[in-house]
C-alpha positions, 0 to 999 in steps of 0.5 A: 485184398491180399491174404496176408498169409500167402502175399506180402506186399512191399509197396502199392504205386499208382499213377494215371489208369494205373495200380501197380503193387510189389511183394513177395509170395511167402510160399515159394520166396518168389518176387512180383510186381502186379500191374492193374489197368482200366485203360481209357477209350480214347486212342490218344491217352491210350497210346500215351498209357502204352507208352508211360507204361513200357518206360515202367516195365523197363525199368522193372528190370525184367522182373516177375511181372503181371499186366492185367486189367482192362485195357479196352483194346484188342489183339485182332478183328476175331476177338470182336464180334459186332453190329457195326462196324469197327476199327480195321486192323491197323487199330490193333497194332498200338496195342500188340506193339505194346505188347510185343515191345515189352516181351509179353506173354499173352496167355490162352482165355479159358471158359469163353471166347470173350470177356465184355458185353455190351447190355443191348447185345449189340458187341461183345469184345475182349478187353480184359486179359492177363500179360505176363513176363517171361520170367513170371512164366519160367517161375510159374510155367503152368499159368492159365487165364480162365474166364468165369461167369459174369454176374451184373457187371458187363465184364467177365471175371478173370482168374490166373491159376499156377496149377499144380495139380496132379493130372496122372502119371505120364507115358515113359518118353526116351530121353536123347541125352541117354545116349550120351551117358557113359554105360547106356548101350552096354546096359540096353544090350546086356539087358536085351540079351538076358531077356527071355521071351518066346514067339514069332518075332513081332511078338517077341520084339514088343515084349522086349521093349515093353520089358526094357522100359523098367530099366530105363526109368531106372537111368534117370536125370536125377542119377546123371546129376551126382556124377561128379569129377572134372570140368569135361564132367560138368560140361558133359552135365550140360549137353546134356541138360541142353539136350532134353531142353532142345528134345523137350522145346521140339525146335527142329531148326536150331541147333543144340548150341545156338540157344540157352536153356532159358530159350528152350525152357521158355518155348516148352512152357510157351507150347504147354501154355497153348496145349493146356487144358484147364477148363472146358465147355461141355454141354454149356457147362463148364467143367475144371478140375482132373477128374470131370475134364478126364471123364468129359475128354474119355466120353467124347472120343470114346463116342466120337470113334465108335462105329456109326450104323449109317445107311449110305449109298453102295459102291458096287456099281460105280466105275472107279478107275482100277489098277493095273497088273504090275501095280497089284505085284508091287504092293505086294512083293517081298519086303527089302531090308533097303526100303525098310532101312529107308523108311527107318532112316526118314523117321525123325529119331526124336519123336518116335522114340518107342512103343508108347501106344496110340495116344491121341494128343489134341492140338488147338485149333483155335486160339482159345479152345473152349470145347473137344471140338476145338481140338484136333486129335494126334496119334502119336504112333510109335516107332514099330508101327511108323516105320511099318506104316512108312513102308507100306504107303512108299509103296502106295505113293507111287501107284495111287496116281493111277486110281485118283482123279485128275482133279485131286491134287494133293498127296499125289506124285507128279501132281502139284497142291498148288493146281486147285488154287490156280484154278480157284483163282483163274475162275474169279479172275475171268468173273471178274473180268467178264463181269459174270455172276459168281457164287463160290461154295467152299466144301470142307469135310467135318472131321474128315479122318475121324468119320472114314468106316472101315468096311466102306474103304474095303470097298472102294478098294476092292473095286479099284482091284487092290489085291487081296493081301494089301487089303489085309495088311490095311485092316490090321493097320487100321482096325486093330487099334485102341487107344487113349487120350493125352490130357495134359500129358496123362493117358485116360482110359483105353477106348477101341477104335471102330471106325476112321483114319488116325492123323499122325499115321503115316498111310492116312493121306493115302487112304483118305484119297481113296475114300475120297475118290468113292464120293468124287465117283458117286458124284459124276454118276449122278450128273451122268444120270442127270439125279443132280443138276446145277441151281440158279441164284438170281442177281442183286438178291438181298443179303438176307436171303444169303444168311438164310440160305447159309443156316439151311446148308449149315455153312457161313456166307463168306466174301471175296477174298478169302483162304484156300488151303492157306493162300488167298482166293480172289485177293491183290497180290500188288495190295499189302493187305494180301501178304498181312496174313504172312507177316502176322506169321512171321511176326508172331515166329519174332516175338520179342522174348526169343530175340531175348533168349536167343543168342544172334547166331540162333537169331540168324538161324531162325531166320534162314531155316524158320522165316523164309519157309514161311514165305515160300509157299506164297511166293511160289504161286504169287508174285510179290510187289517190288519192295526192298529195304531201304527202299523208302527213304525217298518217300519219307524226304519228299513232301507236297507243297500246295498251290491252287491244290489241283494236283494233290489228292487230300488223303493220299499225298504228304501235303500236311504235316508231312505225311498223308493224312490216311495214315494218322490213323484208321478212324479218320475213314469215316463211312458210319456213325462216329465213336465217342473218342473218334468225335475229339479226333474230327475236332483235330482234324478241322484244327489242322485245316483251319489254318490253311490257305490255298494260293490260288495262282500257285501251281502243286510241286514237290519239295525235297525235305532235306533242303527247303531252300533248294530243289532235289539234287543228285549231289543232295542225295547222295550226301543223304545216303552217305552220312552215315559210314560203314565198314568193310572188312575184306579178308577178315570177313571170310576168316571169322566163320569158323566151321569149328566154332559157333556162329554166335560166336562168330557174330560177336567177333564181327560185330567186335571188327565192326565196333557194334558191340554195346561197350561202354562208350558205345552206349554213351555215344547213342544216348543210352547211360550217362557219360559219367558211367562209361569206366572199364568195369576192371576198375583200371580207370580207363574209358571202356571201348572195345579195343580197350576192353580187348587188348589194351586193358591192363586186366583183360588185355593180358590174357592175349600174353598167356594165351601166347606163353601157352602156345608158345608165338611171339607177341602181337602188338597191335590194337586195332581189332582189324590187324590184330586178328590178321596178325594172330591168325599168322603168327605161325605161318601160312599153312592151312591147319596152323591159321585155322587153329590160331583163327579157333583160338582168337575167337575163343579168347573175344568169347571169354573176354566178352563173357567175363565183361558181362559177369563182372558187370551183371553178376558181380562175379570176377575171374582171374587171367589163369581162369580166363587162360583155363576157359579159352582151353576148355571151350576151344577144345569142346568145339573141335571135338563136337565138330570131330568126334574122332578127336583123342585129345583130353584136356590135360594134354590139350592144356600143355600141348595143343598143336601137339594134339592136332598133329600140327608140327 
């Protein structure tokens, strides 16, 4: 099974559905556990092998694992297509719980849709797929799954490919950190200086730049990596590792220093993974390798945006609306250096870093792409262009309202997106309520940029008066391009572009409008002229005539309710089911592996700046149901107690078992012919009802669970409610989010002040290890809590001493965490500037302290107090000069006198 030239393999194990192997590739000296699985159909020993298998991950030490095999479950309703009807989704939680528990990765499917057939055609499902760890994906980040043909098994062979090939040298991107290596500007100016080139000035300015790109390979990373020198030089290496992995990760949200690079790595290779094209469907073949997927991607885009010779109707007589005489002059008025400086300051630096050319990078559009037309192509413009581009459509915004129909809503100014789906809504609510027939047809333009022709747009723009010389300037924008395509990473071929509109620019949404308006025009002639009039659909028509219907107009028969430029038409927003779109979102924004990377302070801003937007758009047309945390802890402390069980209703109370019976699982809803592990759930169900009897002179009440004997008290509850203590910082609690210093920081001093962080004693205390291992890792031989740790410690507590012999204070003797901060932060006195330094300090030393536990403990490394001493100085003066980047302090004189250095006498 292995070739024992590329694979040793250490140890097999197997238990029940489970093979599990343990090796060592010779190549790369990498090691592996592989995990194979046929897991069962029944839900019950599925849930118990999820279970028995998350304890053997755990104990895997998050090591290079693969999950694979077929686990006959999946992710979601789309990767099941089937005659019947099957489990709703509430079924496919085990399954993603599992994975989502266990920080796995699940890899994009390669080659087609899905993996199992059923032999009368009936269903087909994927069941089989590759899970991996994150460490197997940051060993090997260019993993992809790929489906191959299948033979006379039911299942599709699936293969996992490290690909190592070579796709093609890769545009020349600038690098942030660039800026931070000492000589860079002078060398790009003096370099821009000796460059000679004649012309008028956009000529001479894209030869320049094309020019200076060989000298800017030449300042490479490889080159920042040998300088050598003191600790500022090492730590100035990793900015500026940080910094490419933050460029690299496009993570706008999170700050430089609130994620490791194991975080950004990790979200680069998570992007690659989705973005890589291993294998595509072409003409029902299916094509691998660089140079037929190249050659397949440069004959579908090259054809795709050539110029078609389609007869359509004119333009000429229709009556547009048409600008006015002062919007005319304004499209046209002599360029300021202010709205050019605006348009340059609203580009994001970091992603139009030069003029690389119009490439088109293809997004998915689907989860598993397995042809072009799942692809959406990105020009990615460069920065010349954008910010020509950016100008000229400020100045379109602000006059296009004028030629556009009341009835488009979106990109224009003082019109809300949101107008269409309050009017969708309005209309199948008054349906509803007026009991009417509806039939709903949701309209969507098939490659909608890709398609515009150029001389059409002309024409619509001549007819709504834009003048001459605008009309210029938007030719030369849109018809002058080529461009190539991305193929992971690499250019192929350049190919002229004759027709459609380049998503990424900023001008097309404007002049997609336009284009628009031609048909919204073209329209209401022909009801005006009575050449288009409504049909008739008569009432209670069989389904069948639907689908029929559907295949003649090339469009699906969809159901109420359904999305509608990302929110629900027709839907309940008092029913959970309505806001599962959103929680999916944010519950695929909180996989488990960024809670693993992520320190809490990137957490936190992941949830301000990432999660909230999320729910934002919807809640800003519909109101969510009153819900609240915490708010359940009365429904889970009530139960029903039957009597003559007049009053209960069987499915929906907590009468059994003390929860309803609807939510033991999603197959108890029968409404068709049972599965064959549904069958042995039926047979439970008549067990737990077998033993019940009603008392017929009994009236139905609730019963309060906490206390069986006696009713519901408030005193009762309020016990419940405040079993558990919390606690309350008052001043600390404004003291310890220093601007200065960041936030993870901040979060591990209050989680110190609140004893939450996982110290020894802790972890004995709630069960985690045994109570035999719950020793100071100094080996003083004392119990480890955290004031222990932190202050009385006779290894680590001493450095609280040195860092006050450094300062020069007197000593702070307390051990509580709580009087020891307030105490240390006013050693020196009241004024602003000295509290705020010692309150900096403070937390640098719990940083140092916090980080040389968990090196001792998971490192095995060791650091005396002068090295601790020296770190507490490195780290307090790298925070103020990032936040003050005025700041002339070096660090030999921040070692010897700190408040010197801040002017604090």
């Amino acid at each position: 099974m292995w070739d024992s030239s590329e694979v040793e393999v250490w140890s097999t194990t197997s238990f029940e559905h489970v093979l599990v192997c343990h090796g060592r590739f010779i190549s790369s000296d990498e090691i592996f556990y592989v995990v194979n699985i046929y897991a069962p159909c029944d839900p019950g020993a599925k849930q118990r092998l999820w279970d028995s298998l998350s304890m053997r991950l755990q104990s895997l030490a998050w090591g290079r694992v693969c999950v694979c095999g077929d686990f006959n479950a999946v992710r979601g309703q789309e990767e099941r297509r089937s005659s019947r009807v099957g489990p709703r989704q509430s079924n496919h939680l085990p399954f993603n719980c599992f994975i989502e528990d266990n920080n796995l990765v699940d890899l994009p499917l390669g080659g087609r849709k899905y993996t199992w057939y059923k032999g009368d055609g009936s269903s087909i499902s994927r069941l089989d797929r590759f899970l991996l760890s994150e460490e197997w994906c940051l060993a090997w980040p260019n993993c992809t799954q790929v489906a191959l043909l299948r033979g006379l098994s039911d299942h599709c062979p699936l293969v996992l490919v490290a690909s190592e090939e070579n796709w093609g040298p890769r545009p020349l991107r600038m690098l942030k950190c660039w800026k931070d290596v000492p000589g860079y500007d002078i060398l790009v100016k003096e370099k821009w200086n000796s460059l000679q080139v004649d012309g008028w000035g956009g000529f001479v300015l894209k030869e320049k730049v094309k020019m200076i790109k060989g000298e800017e390979e030449e300042l490479s990373v490889a080159e920042v990596a040998d300088m050598h020198g003191t600790t500022s030089d090492i730590y100035s290496l990793s900015r500026l590792h940080a910094s490419i992995s933050w460029q690299q990760s496009r993570l706008l949200w999170l700050e430089e220093g609130d994620a490791n690079s194991n975080y950004f790595h990790s979200v680069l290779a998570s992007r690659r993974r989705r973005n890589t094209i291993s294998s595509l469907q072409a003409d029902g073949v299916t094509l691998e390798g660089v140079d037929p997927i190249h050659q397949a991607v440069f004959m579908h885009f090259a054809s795709h945006f050539k110029a078609r010779n389609v007869v359509r109707p004119g333009v000429d007589n229709l009556q547009f609306k048409q600008q006015s005489w002062p919007d005319s002059g304004s499209l046209t008025r002599p360029f300021s250096v202010e709205e050019v400086k605006a348009a340059v300051w609203d580009c994001d630096s970091f992603k139009s870093p030069g003029p690389d050319g119009v490439n088109l990078a293809l997004i998915p559009k689907v989860d598993s792409p397995q042809s072009l037309n799942d692809f959406r192509p990105i020009s990615l413009v460069g920065s010349i262009y954008k910010i020509l581009a950016k100008v000229l459509a400020n100045r379109l915004r602000l006059v296009i309202g004028s030629v556009i129909s009341e009835s488009q809503t979106a990109f224009v100014k003082d019109r809300q997106i949101l107008d269409g789906i309050l009017i969708a809504n309005e209309v199948v609510d008054e349906a509803r309520k007026t009991k009417k027939e509806l039939i709903l047809f949701k309209v969507d333009f098939e490659k909608a940029y890709d398609s515009v022709d150029w001389d059409y747009l002309d024409a619509v723009m001549v007819r709504m008066s834009f003048p001459t010389l605008w009309r210029k300037w938007i030719k030369e924008c849109v018809c002058t391009a080529t461009a190539s395509v991305l193929v992971n990473g690499s250019p192929t071929d350049t190919f002229p572009l004759e027709r459609g509109l380049r998503q990424g620019d900023p001008l097309s949404p404007f002049l997609f409008l336009l284009a628009a308006e031609g048909l919204n025009v073209l329209m209401k002639a022909l009801v005006e002229n009575n050449l288009f009039t409504g049909y008739s659909v008569g009432v209670n028509i069989p389904e069948s005539w639907l689908n029929e219907a559907a295949l003649a107009l090339h469009c699906n028969v969809e159901k109420i309710p359904f999305l509608y430029l990302g929110l629900s038409i027709g839907g309940d927003p008092r029913r959970l089911s309505f806001w599962e779109p959103v929680l999916t979102r944010i519950k695929n924004r909180l996989s488990g592996w960024k809670s693993r990377f992520l320190s809490f302070g990137g957490r936190l801003i992941l949830l301000k700046s990432v999660l909230t937007s999320l729910s934002v758009y919807a809640l800003s047309f519909f109101k969510a149901p009153l819900g609240g945390l915490g708010s359940g802890w009365f429904r889970e402390n009530v139960v029903k107690r039957v009597g003559s069980g007049a009053e209960t209703f069987f499915w929906t109370d907590p009468w059994l078992g003390g929860s309803p019976l609807c939510e033991r699982g999603e197959a108890w809803v029968w409404r068709r012919q049972l599965w064959v592990w549904e069958e042995e759930m039926l047979r439970e169900c008549q067990a737990l009802l077998l033993n019940f009897s009603f008392q017929v002179q009994s009236v139905d009440s609730w019963q309060w669970q906490p206390n069986l004997d006696t009713c519901y008290s408030v005193r009762g509850a309020y016990r419940l409610l405040t079993s558990q203590d919390s606690v309350t910082l008052g001043e600390v609690e404004t003291l310890i989010w220093h601007k200065q210093v960041p936030l993870k920081v901040s979060i591990c001093a209050l989680r110190l002040l609140r004893n939450r962080l996982p110290t020894r004693d802790n972890l004995v205390s709630r069960g985690i290890i045994s109570p035999k291992a719950h020793l100071c890792v100094s080996g003083c031989g004392d119990i480890k809590s955290a004031q222990h740790l932190f202050f009385t410690c006779g290894t680590f507590g001493t450095l609280w001493s040195a860092v006050r012999l450094w300062i020069g204070f007197s000593s702070v003797d307390h051990q509580n965490p709580y009087d020891h901060f307030l105490h240390f932060v006013g050693v020196l006195g009241d004024r602003r500037a000295r509290r705020s330094f010692l309150q900096l300090i403070w937390l640098a030393c719990v940083w140092v302290l916090w980080n040389e536990r968990n090196n001792r403990l998971f490192r095995n490394t060791t650091q005396t107090v002068p090295q601790m001493l020296d770190k507490v100085k490195l780290y307090s003066l790298w925070w103020l000069k990032t936040a003050n980047v005025t700041l002339v302090a070096n660090l030999h004189s921040w070692r010897s006198t700190p408040l010197l250095c801040l002017g604090i006498d």
